[in-house]
gemmi code that builds the backbone of each chain (N, CA, C; Angstrom):
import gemmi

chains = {
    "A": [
        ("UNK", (14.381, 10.586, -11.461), (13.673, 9.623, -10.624), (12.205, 10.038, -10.535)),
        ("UNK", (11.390, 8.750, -11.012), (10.063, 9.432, -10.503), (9.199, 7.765, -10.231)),
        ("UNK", (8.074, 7.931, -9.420), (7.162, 7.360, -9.634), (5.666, 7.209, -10.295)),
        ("UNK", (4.349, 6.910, -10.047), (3.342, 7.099, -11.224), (2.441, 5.761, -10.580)),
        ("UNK", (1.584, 5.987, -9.973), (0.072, 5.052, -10.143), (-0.986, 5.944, -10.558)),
        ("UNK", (-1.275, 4.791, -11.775), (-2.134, 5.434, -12.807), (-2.870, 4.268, -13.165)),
        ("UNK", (-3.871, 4.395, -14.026), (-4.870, 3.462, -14.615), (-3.936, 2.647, -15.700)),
        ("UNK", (-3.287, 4.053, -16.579), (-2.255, 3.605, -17.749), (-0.890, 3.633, -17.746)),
        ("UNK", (-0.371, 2.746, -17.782), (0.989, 2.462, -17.799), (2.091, 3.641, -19.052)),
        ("UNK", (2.477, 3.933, -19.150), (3.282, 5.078, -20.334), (3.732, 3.683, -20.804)),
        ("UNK", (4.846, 3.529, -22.352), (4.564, 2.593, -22.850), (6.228, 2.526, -22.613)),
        ("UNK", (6.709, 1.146, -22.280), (7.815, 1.011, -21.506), (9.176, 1.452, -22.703)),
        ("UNK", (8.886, 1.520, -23.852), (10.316, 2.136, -24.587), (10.396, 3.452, -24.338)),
        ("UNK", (9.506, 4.285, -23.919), (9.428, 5.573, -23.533), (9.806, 6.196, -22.435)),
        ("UNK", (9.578, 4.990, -21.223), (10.652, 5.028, -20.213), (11.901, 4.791, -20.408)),
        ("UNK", (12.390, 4.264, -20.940), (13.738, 3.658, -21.124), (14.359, 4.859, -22.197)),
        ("UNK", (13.873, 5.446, -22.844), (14.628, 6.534, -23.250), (14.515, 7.591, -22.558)),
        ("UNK", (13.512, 7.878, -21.940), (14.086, 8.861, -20.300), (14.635, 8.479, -19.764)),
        ("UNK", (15.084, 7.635, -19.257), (16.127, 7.184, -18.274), (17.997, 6.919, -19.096)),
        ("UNK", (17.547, 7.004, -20.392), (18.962, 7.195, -21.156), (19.309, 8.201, -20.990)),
        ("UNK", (18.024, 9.368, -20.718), (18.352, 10.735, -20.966), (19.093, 11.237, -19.973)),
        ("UNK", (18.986, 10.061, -18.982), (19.060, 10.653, -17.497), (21.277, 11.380, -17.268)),
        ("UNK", (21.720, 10.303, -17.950), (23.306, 10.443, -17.536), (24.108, 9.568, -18.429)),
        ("UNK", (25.265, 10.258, -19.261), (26.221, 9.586, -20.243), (26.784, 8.180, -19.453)),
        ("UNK", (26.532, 8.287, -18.280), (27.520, 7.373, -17.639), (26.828, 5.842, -17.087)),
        ("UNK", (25.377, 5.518, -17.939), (24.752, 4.575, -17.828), (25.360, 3.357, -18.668)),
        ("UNK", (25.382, 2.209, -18.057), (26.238, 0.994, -18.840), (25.268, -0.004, -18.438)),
        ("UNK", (23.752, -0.065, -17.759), (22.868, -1.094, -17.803), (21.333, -0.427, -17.476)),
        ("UNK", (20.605, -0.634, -18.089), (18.918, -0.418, -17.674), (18.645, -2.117, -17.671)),
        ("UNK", (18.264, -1.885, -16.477), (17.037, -3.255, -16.011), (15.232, -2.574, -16.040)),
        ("UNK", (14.914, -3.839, -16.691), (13.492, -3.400, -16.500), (12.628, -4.473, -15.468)),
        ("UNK", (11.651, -4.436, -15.001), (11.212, -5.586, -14.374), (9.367, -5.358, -15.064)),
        ("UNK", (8.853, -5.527, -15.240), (7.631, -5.993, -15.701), (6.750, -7.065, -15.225)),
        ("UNK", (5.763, -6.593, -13.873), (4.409, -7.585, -13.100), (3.667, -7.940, -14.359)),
        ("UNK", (3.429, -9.017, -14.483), (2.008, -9.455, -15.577), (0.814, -10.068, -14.718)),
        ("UNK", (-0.219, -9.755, -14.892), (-1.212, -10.459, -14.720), (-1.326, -11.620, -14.827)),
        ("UNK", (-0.609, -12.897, -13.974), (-0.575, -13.915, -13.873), (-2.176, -14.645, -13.902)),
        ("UNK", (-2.318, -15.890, -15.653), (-3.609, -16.410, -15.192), (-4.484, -17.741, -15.012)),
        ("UNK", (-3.671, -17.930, -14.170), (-4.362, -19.310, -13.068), (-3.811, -18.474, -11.311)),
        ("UNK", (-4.641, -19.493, -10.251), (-4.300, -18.949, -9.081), (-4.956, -20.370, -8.218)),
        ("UNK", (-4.685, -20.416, -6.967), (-5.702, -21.755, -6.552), (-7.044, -21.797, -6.442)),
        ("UNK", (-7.432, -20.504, -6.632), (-9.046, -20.273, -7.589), (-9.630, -20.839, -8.315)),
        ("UNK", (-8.697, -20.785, -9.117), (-8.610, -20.919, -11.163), (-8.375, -20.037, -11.617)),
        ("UNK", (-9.268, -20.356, -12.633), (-8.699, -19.118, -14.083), (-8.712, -17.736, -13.470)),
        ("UNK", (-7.704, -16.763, -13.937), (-8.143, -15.780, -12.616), (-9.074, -14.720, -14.185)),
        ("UNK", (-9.355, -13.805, -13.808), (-10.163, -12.863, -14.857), (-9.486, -11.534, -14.947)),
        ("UNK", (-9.378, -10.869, -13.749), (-8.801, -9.933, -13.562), (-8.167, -9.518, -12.116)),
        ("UNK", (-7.212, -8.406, -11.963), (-6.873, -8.278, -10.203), (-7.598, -7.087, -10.032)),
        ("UNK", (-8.049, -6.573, -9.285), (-8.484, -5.199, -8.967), (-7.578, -4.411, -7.570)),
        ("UNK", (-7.262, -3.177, -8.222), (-6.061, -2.734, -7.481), (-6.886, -1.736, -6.585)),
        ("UNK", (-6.757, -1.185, -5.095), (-7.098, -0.383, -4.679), (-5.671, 0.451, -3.758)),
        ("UNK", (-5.476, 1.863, -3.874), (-4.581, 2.261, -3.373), (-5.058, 3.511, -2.193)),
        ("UNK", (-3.954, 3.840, -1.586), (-4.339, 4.904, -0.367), (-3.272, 5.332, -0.995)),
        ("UNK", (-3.514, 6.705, -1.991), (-2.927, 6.937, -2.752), (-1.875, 8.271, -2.555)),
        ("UNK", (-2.139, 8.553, -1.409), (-1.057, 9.461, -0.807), (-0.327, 8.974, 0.103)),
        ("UNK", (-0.648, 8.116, 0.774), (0.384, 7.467, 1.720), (1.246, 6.618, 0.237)),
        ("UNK", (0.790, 5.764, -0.263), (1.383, 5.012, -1.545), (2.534, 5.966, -2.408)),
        ("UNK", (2.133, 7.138, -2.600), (2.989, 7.811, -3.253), (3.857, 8.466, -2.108)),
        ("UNK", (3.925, 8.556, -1.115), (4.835, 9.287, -0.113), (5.630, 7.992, -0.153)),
        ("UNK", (5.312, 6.654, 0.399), (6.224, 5.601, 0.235), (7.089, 5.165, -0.828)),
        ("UNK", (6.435, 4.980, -2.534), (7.446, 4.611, -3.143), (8.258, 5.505, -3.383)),
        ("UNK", (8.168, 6.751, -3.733), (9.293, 7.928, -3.703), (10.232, 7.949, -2.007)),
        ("UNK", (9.663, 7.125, -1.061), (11.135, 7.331, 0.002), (11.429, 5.538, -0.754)),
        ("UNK", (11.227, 5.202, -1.010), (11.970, 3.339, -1.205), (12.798, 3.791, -2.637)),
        ("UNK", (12.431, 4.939, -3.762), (13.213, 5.328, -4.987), (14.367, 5.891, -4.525)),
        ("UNK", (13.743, 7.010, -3.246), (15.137, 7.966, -3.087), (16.329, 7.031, -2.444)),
        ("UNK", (15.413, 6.256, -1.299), (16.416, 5.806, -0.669), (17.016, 4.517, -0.951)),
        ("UNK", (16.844, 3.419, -2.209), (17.563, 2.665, -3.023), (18.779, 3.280, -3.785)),
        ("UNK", (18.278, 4.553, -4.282), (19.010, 5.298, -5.229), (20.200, 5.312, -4.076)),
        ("UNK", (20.283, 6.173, -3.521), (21.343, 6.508, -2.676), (22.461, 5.473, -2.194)),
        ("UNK", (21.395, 3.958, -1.610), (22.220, 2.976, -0.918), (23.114, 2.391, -1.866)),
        ("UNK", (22.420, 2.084, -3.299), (22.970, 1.180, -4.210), (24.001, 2.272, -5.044)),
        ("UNK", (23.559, 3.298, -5.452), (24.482, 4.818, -6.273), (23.840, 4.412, -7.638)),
        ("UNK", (22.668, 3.930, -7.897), (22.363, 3.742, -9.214), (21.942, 4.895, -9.758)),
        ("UNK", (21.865, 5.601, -10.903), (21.691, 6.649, -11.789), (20.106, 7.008, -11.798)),
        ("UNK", (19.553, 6.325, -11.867), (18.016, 6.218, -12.044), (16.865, 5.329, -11.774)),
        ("UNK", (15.871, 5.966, -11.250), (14.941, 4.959, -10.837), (13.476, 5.766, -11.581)),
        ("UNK", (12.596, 4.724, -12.300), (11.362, 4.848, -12.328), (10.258, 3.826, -12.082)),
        ("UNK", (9.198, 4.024, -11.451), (8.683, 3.277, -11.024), (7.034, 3.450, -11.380)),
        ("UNK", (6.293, 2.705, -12.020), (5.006, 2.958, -12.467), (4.504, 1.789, -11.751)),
        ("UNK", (2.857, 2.243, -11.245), (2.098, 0.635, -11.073), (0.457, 0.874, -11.660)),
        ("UNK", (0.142, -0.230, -11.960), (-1.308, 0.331, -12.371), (-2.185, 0.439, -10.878)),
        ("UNK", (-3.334, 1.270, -10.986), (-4.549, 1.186, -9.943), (-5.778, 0.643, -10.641)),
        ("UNK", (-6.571, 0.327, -9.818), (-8.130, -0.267, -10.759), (-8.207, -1.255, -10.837)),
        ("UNK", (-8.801, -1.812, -12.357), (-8.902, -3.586, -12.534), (-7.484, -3.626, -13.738)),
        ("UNK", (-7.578, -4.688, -13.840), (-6.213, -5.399, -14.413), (-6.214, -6.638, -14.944)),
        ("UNK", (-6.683, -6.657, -16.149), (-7.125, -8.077, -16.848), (-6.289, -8.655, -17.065)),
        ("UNK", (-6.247, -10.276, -17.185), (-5.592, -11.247, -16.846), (-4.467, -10.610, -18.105)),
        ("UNK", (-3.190, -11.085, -18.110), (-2.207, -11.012, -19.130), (-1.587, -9.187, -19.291)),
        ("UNK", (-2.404, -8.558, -18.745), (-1.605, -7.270, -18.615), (-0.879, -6.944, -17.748)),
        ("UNK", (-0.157, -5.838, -18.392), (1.080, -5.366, -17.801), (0.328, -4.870, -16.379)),
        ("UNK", (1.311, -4.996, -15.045), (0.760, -4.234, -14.044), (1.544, -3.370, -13.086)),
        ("UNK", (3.186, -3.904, -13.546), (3.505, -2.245, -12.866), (5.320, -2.503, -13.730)),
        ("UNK", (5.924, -1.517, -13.531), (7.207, -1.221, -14.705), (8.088, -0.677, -13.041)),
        ("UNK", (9.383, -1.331, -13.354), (10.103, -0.625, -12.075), (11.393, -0.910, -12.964)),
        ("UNK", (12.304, 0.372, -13.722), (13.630, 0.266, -14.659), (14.200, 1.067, -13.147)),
        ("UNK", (15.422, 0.229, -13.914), (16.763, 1.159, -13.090), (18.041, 1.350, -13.865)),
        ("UNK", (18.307, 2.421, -13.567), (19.747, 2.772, -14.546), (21.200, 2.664, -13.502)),
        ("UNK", (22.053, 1.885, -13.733), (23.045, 2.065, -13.495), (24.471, 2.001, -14.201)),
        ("UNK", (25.221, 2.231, -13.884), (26.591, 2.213, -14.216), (27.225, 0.702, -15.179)),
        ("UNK", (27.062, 0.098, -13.764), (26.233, -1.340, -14.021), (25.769, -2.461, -13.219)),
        ("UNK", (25.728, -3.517, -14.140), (24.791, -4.418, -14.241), (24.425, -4.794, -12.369)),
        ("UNK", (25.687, -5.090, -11.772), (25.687, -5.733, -10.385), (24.592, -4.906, -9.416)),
        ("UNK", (25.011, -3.664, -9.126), (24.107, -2.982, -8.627), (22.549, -2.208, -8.813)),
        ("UNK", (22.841, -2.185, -10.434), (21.487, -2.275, -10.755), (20.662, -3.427, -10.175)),
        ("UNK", (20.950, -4.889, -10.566), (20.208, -6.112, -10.440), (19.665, -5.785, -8.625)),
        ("UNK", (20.786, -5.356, -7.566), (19.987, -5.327, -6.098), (19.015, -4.263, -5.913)),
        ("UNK", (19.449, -3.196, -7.294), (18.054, -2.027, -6.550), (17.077, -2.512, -7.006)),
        ("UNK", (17.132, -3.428, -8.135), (15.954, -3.506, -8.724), (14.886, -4.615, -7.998)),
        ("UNK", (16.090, -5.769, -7.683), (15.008, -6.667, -6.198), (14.630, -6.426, -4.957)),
        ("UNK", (15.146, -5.393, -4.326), (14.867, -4.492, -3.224), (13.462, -3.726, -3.347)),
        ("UNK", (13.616, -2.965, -4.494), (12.485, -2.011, -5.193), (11.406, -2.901, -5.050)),
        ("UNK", (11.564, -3.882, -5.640), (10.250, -4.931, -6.102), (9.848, -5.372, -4.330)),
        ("UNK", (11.062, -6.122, -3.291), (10.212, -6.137, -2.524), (9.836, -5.593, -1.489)),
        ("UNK", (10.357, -4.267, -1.332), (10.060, -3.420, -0.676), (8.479, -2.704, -1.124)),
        ("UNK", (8.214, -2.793, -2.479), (7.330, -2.234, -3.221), (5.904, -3.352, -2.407)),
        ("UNK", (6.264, -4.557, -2.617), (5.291, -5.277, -2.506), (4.952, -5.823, -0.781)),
        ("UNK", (5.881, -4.893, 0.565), (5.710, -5.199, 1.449), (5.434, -3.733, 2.539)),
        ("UNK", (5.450, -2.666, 1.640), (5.588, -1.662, 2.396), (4.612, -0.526, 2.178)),
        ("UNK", (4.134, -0.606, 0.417), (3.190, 0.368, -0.014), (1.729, 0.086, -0.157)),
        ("UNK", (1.127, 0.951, 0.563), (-0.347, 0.673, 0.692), (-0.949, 0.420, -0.660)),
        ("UNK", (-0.920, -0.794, -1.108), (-1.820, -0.943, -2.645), (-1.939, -2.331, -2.110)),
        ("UNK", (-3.391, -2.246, -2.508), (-4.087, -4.218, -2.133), (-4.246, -4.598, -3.374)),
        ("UNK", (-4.885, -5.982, -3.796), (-5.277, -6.266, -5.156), (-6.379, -7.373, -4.538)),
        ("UNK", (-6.803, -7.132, -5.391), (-8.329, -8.116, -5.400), (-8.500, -8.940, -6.328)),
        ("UNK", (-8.075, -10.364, -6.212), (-7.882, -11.293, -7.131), (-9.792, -11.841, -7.726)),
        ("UNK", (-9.746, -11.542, -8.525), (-10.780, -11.732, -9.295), (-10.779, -13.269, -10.723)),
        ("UNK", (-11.796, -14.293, -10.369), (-11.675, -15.501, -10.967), (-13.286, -16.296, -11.256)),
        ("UNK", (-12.920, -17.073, -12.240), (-14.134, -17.607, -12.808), (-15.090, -18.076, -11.121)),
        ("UNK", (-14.333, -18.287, -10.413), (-15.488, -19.292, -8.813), (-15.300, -18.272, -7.891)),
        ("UNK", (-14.887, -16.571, -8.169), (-15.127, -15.917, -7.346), (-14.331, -15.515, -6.885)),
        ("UNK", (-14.205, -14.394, -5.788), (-12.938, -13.609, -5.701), (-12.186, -13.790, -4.066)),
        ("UNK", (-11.007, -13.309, -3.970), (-10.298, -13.229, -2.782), (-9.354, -11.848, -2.494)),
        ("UNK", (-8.966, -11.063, -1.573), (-8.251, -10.755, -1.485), (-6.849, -11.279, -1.301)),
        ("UNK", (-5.723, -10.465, -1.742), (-4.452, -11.478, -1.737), (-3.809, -10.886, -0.432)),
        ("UNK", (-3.574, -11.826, 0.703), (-2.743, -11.575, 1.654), (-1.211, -11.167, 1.420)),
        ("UNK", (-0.831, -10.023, 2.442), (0.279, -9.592, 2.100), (0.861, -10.135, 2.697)),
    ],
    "B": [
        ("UNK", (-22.974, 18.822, 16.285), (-22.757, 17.477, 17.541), (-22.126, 18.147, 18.295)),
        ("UNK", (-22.813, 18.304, 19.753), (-21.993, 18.650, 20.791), (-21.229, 17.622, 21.648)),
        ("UNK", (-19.946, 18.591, 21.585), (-18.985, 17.782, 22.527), (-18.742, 18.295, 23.648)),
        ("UNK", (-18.763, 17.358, 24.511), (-17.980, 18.251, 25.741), (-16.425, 18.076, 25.736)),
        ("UNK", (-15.830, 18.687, 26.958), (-14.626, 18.603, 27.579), (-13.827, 17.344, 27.198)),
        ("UNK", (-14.305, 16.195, 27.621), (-13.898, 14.954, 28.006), (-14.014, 13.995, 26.947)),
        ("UNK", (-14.280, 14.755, 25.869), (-15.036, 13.607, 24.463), (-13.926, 14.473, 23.638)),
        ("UNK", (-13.789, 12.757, 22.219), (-13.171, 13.799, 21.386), (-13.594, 13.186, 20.222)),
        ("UNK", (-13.137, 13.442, 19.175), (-14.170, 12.933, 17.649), (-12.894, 12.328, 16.754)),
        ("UNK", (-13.226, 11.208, 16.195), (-12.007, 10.783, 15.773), (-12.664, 10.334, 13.955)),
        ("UNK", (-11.913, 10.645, 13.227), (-12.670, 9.972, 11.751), (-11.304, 8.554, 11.178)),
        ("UNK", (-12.483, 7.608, 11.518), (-11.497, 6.160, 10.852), (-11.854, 6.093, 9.868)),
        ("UNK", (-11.056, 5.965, 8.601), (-11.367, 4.865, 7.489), (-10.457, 3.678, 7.095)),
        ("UNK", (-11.314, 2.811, 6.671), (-10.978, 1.646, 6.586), (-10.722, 1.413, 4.775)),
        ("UNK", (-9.496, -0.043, 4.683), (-9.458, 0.028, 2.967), (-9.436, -1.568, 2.982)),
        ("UNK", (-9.610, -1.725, 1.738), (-9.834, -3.000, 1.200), (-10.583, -4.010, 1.850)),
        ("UNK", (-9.899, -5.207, 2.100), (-10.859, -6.675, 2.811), (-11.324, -5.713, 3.911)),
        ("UNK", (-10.457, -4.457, 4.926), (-11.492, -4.392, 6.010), (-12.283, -3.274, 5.614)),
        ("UNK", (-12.726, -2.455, 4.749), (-13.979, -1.592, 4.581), (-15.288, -2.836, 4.027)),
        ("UNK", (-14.460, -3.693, 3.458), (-15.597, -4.654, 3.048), (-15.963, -5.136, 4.539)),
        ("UNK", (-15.338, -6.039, 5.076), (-15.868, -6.390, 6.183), (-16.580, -5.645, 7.235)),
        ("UNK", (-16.337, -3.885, 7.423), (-16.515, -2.832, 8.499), (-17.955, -2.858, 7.699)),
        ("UNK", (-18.242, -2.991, 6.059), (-19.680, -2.617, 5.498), (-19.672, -1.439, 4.759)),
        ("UNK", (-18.286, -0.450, 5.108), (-18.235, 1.366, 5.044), (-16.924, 1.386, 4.558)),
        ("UNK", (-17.179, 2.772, 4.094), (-15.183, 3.119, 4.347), (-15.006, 3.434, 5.711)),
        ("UNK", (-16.287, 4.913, 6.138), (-15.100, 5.222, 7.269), (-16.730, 5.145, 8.567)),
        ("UNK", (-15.895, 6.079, 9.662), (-16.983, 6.076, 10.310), (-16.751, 7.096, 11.258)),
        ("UNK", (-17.396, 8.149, 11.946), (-16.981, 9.092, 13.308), (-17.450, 8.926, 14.050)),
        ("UNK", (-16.422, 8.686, 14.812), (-16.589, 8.374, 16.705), (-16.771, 9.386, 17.540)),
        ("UNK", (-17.646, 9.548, 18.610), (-16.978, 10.535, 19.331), (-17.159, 9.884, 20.985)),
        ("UNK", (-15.705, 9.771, 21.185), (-15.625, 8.752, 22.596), (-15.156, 9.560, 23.512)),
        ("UNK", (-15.541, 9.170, 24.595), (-15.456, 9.560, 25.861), (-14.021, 9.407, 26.266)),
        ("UNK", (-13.427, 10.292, 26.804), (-11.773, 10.510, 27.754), (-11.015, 11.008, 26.722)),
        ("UNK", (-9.822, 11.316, 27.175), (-9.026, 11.918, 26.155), (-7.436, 11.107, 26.340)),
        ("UNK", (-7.370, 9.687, 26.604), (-6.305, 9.274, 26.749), (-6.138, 7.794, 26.037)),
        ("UNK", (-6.525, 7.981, 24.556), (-6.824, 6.772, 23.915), (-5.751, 6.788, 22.891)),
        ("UNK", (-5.157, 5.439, 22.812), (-4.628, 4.876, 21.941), (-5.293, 4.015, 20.875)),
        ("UNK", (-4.120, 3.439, 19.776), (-4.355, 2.742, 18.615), (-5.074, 1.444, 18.991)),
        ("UNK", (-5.046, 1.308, 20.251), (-5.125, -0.710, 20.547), (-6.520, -0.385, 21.199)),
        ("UNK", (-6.644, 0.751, 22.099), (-7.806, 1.010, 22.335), (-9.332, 1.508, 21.646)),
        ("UNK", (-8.916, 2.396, 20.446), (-9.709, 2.369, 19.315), (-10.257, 1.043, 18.892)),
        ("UNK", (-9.330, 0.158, 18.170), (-9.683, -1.313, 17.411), (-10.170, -2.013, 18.658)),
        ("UNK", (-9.978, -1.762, 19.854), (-10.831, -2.527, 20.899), (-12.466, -2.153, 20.626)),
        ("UNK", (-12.413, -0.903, 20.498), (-14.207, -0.368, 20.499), (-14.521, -0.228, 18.836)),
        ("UNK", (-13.684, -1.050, 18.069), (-14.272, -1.139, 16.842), (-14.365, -1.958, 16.544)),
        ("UNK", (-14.334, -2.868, 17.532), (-13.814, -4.683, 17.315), (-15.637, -4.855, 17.715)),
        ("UNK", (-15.976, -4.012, 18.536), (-17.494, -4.387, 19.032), (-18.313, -3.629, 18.279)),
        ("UNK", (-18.062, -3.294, 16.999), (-18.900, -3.075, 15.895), (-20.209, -4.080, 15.504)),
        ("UNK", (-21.464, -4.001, 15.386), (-22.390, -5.076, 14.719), (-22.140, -5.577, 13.794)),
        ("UNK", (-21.772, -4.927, 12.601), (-21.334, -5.288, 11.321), (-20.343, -6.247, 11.059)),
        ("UNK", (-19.075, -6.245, 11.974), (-17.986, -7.113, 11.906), (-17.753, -8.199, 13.192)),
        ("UNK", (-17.724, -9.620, 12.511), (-17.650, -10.337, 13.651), (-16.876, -9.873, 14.807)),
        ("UNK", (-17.215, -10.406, 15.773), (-16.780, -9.436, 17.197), (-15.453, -10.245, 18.012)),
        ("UNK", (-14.584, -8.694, 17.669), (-13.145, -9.285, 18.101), (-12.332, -9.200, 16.973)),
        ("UNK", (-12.876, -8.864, 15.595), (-12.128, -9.537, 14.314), (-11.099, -8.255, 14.398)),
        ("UNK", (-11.046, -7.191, 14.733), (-9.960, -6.105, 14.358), (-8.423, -5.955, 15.329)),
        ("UNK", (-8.941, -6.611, 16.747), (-8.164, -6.658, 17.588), (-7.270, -7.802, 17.072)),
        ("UNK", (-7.971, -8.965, 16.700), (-7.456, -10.054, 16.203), (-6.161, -10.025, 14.836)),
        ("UNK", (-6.969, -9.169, 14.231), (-5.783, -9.091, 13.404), (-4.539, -8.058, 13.780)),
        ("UNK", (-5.471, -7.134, 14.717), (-3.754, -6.615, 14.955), (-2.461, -7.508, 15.868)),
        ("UNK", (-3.456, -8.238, 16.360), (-2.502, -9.151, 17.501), (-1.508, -10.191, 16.907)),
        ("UNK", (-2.001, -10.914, 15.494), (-1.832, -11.371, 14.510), (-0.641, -10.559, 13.591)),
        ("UNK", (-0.278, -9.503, 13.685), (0.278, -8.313, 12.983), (-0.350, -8.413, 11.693)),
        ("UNK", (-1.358, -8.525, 11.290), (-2.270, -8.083, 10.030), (-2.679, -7.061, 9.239)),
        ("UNK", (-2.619, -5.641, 10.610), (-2.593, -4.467, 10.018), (-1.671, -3.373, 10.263)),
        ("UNK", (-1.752, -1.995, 8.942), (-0.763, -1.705, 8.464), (-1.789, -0.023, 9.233)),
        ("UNK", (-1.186, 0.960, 10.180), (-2.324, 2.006, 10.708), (-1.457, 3.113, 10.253)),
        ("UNK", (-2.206, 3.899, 10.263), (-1.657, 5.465, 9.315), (-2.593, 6.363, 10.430)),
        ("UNK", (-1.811, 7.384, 11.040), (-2.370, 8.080, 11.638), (-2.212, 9.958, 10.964)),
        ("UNK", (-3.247, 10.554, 10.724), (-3.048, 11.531, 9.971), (-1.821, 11.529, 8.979)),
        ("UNK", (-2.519, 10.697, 8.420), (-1.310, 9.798, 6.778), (0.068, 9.894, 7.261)),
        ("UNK", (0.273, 9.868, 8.901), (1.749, 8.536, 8.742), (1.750, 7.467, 9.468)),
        ("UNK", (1.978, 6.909, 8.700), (2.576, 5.156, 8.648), (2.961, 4.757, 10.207)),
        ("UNK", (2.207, 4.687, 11.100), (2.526, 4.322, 12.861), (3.500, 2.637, 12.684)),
        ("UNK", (4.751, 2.733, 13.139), (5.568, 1.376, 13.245), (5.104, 0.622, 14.226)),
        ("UNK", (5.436, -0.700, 13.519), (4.401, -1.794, 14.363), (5.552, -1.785, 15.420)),
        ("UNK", (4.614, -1.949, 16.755), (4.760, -1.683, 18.094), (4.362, -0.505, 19.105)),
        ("UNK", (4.766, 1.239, 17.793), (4.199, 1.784, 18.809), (2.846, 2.539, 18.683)),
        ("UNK", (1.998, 1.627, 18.402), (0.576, 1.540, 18.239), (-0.234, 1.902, 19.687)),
        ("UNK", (0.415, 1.472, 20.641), (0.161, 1.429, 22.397), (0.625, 2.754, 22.604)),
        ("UNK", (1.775, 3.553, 22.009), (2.627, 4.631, 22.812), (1.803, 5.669, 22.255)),
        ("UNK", (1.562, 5.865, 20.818), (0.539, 7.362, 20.640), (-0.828, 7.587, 21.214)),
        ("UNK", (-0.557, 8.230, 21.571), (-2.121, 8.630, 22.397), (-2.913, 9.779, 21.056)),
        ("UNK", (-4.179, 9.358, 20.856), (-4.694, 10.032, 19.877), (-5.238, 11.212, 20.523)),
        ("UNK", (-5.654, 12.132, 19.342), (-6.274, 13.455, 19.833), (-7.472, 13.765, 18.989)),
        ("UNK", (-7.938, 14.706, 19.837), (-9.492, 15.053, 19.109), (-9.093, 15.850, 17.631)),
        ("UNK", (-9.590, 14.505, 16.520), (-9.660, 15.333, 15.069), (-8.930, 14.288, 14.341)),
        ("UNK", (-8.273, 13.681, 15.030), (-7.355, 12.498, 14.309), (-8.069, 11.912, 13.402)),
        ("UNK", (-7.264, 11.147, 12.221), (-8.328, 10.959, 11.272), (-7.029, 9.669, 11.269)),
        ("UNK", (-7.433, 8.182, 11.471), (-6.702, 6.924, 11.665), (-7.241, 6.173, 10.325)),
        ("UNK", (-5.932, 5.294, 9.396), (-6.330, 4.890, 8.678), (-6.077, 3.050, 9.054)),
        ("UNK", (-7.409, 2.731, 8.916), (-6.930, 1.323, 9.626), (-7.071, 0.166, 8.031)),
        ("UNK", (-5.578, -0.131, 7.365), (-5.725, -1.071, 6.723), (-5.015, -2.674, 6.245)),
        ("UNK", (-5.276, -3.171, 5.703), (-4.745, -4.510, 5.537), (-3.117, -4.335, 5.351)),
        ("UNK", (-2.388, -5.314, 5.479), (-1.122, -5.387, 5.072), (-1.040, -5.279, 3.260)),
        ("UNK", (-0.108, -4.421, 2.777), (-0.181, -4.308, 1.529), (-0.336, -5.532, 0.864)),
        ("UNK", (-0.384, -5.904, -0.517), (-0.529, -7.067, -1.494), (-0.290, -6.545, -3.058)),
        ("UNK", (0.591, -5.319, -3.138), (0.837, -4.702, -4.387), (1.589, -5.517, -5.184)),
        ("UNK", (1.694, -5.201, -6.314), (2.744, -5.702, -7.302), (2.193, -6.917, -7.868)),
    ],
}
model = gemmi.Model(1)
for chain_id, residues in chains.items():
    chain = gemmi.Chain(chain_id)
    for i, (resn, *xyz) in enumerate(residues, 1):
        res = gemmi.Residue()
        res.name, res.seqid = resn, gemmi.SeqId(i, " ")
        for name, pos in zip(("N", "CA", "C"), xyz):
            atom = gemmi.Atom()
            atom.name, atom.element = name, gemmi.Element(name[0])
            atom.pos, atom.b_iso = gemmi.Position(*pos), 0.0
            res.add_atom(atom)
        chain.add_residue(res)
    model.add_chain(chain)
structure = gemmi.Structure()
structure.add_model(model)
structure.setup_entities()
C-alpha cells in the first residue's frame, strides 16, 4: 500500500505489476484514472492547477488507504495524484486496487475516489481560455 | 517582539482561493488574552483590509472551511471548544476540490 503526490505520475503498467507483486491470491485489479476534462462552463478549459498542503494531504490519504483496506479486506491499495498544473487531456491522479475480487474491489475503489475528493487538502484551479476559477468542493 | 503575560502569537496560513483573497499566505498575530478560539480568530481576521469584511466568518458559518490546527484536521463543530495557545500555527483553508 502506498500513496504519492508528485508532479509525475509513475507510468500506470508499472503500478499494476507492483500490485501483482503484492499477493498470489489477487483475482481483480481495478484501476481508476482522473483526466483532465476539456470544456467546463468557462469553456475550453487549458489547464487545472493543483495546490496541496502536502503533509496534512499525505497524512490523510494513507489513513483513507489504510482504513478502506481494512473495511473492504482488499489486498492492495495505491494511490498517486498529480500536484502543479495539469494540461487539459492529462492523466491526473491513478487510484488501483487489488482484490480477491471484483465486488469489493469496485466499493474500495468508489469510496477511495470519494473520500479522496472530499477529505484531502488538494484544491485545483481551473484554468480556461475567459479566465480562471477555483473549483468548489 | 515583546510579549507580555496576557498576549500570545499565533502564525495563520492561508491556501488557495483564501491566500488569494487574504493577498498572503500567512500572517502573525499577536493578540491580546489567552482564551481564544477558532471562531474567534476568523472573527479578527474577518476585519482584515485586504479581504472584504466579514468574508472568513462567512464562510465558516456557511461550512466552507476545512482548519488544521498544528497540522490536525479540527472536526467541523469543535472549532468553538479548542482554545488556542501561544505558538499555534492554524491552517485556515478552502474545502478540498482534489481529483
Amino acid at each position: 500500500m502506498r500513496v504519492k503526490i508528485t508532479e509525475k505520475l509513475s507510468e500506470i503498467g508499472d503500478i499494476i505489476q507492483e500490485v501483482k507483486k503484492s499477493s498470489e491470491d489477487i483475482g481483480a485489479i481495478l484501476v481508476f484514472i482522473g483526466v483532465v476534462r476539456g470544456s467546463s462552463p468557462l469553456g475550453k478549459v487549458l489547464r487545472l492547477e493543483y495546490e496541496v498542503h502536502e503533509k496534512l494531504a499525505y497524512k490523510k490519504l494513507e489513513e483513507i488507504a489504510k482504513n478502506v483496506k481494512e473495511r473492504y479486506s482488499v489486498i492492495d491499495i495505491v494511490i498517486e495524484h498529480r500536484k502543479g498544473s495539469v494540461n487539459r487531456g492529462e492523466n491526473i491522479m491513478y487510484v488501483v486496487v487489488a482484490s480477491k475480487h471484483r465486488k469489493e474491489g469496485f466499493e474500495a475503489l468508489m469510496e477511495i475516489i470519494n473520500r479522496l475528493k472530499e477529505e484531502v487538502p488538494i484544491w485545483k484551479k481551473e484554468v480556461t481560455e475567459h479566465g480562471y476559477r477555483w473549483v468548489e468542493g | 517582539m515583546i510579549v507580555n503575560d496576557s498576549s500570545m502569537r499565533l502564525y495563520v496560513r492561508f491556501y488557495a482561493r483564501i491566500k488569494e483573497e487574504m493577498g498572503r499566505e500567512a500572517v502573525n498575530l499577536n493578540v491580546k488574552g489567552n482564551a481564544m478560539n477558532i471562531i474567534d480568530l476568523l472573527r479578527i481576521l474577518s476585519k482584515d483590509k485586504k479581504m472584504r469584511k466579514g468574508t472568513l466568518i462567512d464562510y465558516y458559518l456557511q461550512g466552507k472551511l476545512l482548519i488544521a490546527v498544528n497540522e490536525e484536521i479540527i472536526r467541523r463543530n469543535e472549532e468553538g471548544k479548542l482554545i488556542l495557545k501561544d505558538g499555534d500555527i492554524i491552517d485556515i483553508m478552502p474545502l478540498p476540490s482534489g481529483g
